[in-house]
Structures are given as structure tokens and as C-alpha cells.
C-alpha positions as CSV (number, residue, x, y, z in Angstrom):
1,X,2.8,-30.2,-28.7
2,X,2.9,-26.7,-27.8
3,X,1.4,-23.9,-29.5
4,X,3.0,-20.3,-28.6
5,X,1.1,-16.4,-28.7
6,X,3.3,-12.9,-27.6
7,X,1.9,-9.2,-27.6
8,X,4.8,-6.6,-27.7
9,X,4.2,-3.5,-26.7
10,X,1.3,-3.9,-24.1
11,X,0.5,-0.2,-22.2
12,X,0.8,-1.8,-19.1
13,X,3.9,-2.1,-16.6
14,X,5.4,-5.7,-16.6
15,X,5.3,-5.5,-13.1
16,X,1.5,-5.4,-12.9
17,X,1.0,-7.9,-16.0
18,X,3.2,-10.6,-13.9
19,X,0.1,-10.4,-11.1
20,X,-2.3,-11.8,-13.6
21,X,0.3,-13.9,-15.5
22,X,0.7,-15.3,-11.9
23,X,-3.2,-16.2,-11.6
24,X,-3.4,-18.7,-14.3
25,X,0.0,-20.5,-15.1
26,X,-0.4,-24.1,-15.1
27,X,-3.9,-24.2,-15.8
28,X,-6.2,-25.0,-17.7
29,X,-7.7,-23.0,-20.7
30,X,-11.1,-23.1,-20.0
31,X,-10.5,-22.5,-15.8
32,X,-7.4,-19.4,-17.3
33,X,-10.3,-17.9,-18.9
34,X,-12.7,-17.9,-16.2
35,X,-10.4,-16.5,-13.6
36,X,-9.2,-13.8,-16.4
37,X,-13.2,-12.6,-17.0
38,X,-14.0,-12.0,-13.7
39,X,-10.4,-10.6,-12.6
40,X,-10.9,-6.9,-12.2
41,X,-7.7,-5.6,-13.7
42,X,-6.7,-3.9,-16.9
43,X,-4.3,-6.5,-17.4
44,X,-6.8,-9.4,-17.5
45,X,-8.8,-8.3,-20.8
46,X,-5.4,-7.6,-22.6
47,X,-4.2,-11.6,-21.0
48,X,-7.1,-13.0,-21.7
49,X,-7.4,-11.6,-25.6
50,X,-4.1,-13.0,-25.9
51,X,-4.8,-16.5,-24.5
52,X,-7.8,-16.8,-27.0
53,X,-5.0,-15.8,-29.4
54,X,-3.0,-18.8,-28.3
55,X,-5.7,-21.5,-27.6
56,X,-7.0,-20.3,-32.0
57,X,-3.0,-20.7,-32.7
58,X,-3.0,-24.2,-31.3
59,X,-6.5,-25.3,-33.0
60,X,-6.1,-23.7,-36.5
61,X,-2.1,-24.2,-37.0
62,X,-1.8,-27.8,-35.1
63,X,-5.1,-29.4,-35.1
64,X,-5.0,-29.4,-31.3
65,X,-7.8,-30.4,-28.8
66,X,-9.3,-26.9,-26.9
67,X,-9.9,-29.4,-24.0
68,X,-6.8,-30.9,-23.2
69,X,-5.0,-27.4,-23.6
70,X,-3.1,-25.9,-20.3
71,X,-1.1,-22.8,-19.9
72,X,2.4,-24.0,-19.8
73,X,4.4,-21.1,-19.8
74,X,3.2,-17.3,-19.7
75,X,5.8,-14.9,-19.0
76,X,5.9,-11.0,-19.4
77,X,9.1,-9.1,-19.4
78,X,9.6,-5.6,-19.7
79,X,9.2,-3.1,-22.6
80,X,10.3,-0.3,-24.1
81,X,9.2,3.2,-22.3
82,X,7.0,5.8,-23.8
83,X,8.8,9.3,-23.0
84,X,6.9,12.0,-21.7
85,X,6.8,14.9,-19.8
86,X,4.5,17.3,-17.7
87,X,4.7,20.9,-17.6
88,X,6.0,22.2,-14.0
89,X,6.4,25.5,-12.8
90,X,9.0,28.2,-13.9
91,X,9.1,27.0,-18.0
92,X,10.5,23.2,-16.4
93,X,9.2,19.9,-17.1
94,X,9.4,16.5,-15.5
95,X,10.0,13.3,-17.0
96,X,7.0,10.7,-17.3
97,X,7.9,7.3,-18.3
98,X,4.9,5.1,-19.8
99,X,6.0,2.0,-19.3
100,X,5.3,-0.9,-22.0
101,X,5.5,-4.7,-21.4
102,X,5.7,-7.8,-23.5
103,X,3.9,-10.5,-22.9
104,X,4.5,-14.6,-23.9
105,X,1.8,-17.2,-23.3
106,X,2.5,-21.1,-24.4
107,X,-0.4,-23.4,-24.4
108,X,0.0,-27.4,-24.9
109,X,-1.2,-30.8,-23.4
């Protein structure tokens, strides 16, 4: 049985969400969110709130068992971009791009 969570939108660049994703896939819950709370990145809290998004999916909607749960599948793709841009010099401006990820975390036994 699998039991799936996703976050759209996340104001963080997909490249730096895959380092996290890459710390805990194929683990288990409990061992994903000890490695998440003590990872120091921005990425972890917003991982980690989503994994306890998944692991309350799995236990309200299919009756699942918290301790047999593993991450089987977390992936994180890239977003949409926020477009911005920063005053220069001489009345010109310069792009910035905010970049936005989406984020997909299965959990099952």
C-alpha cells in the first residue's frame, strides 16, 4: 500500500531540494525524520513538514502502520519562476528569477 503527499510551489530551487530528497530515500520514516531535524538546510523543515504530511495521509486515509512505513519514492522537479528585478544603474534593471520547486514524497511498506 502506498500512501502519496506533494507541495507545489516550494521557494526553494529544485536543485537544492534534490540534496535533501537524496538524504532519506529508501528509508525509513522514523530514521527520514531524524536525519531531516538535524539537517541544517532550509530544505529539510519544508521535507520534513511534508513527510509528516505523508506518514498522517497513510495512517488517517489507509489505516496504515507508522512503523512499517519507508520513503519509497520522493522526487522534486522544478517550478514555476517568480519574476523579478533589481534596480541598476542609468534607469536599467536586471532580471531575478526566484525559483520554485515541487516536491513528491510516497511512503508505503
Amino acid at each position: 500500500m502506498e500512501t502519496k503527499a506533494s507541495l507545489r510551489g516550494a521557494r526553494m530551487s529544485a536543485q537544492k531540494g534534490r540534496l535533501v530528497a537524496d538524504l532519506i530515500r529508501g528509508k525509513p520514516v522514523d530514521q527520514a525524520m531524524n536525519i531531516l531535524a538535524y539537517t541544517p538546510k532550509k530544505g529539510a523543515a519544508i521535507v520534513k513538514k511534508l513527510l509528516e504530511s505523508a506518514i498522517a495521509n497513510a495512517e488517517h486515509n489507509d489505516g496504515a502502520d507508522i512503523d512499517a512505513l519507508k520513503v519509497k519514492t520522493i522526487y522534486v522537479e522544478r517550478g514555476m519562476f517568480l519574476k523579478r528585478f533589481a534596480a541598476r544603474a542609468k534607469g536599467r534593471g536586471n532580471r531575478v528569477l526566484k525559483h520554485t520547486c515541487h516536491i513528491y514524497i510516497t511512503v508505503g511498506d
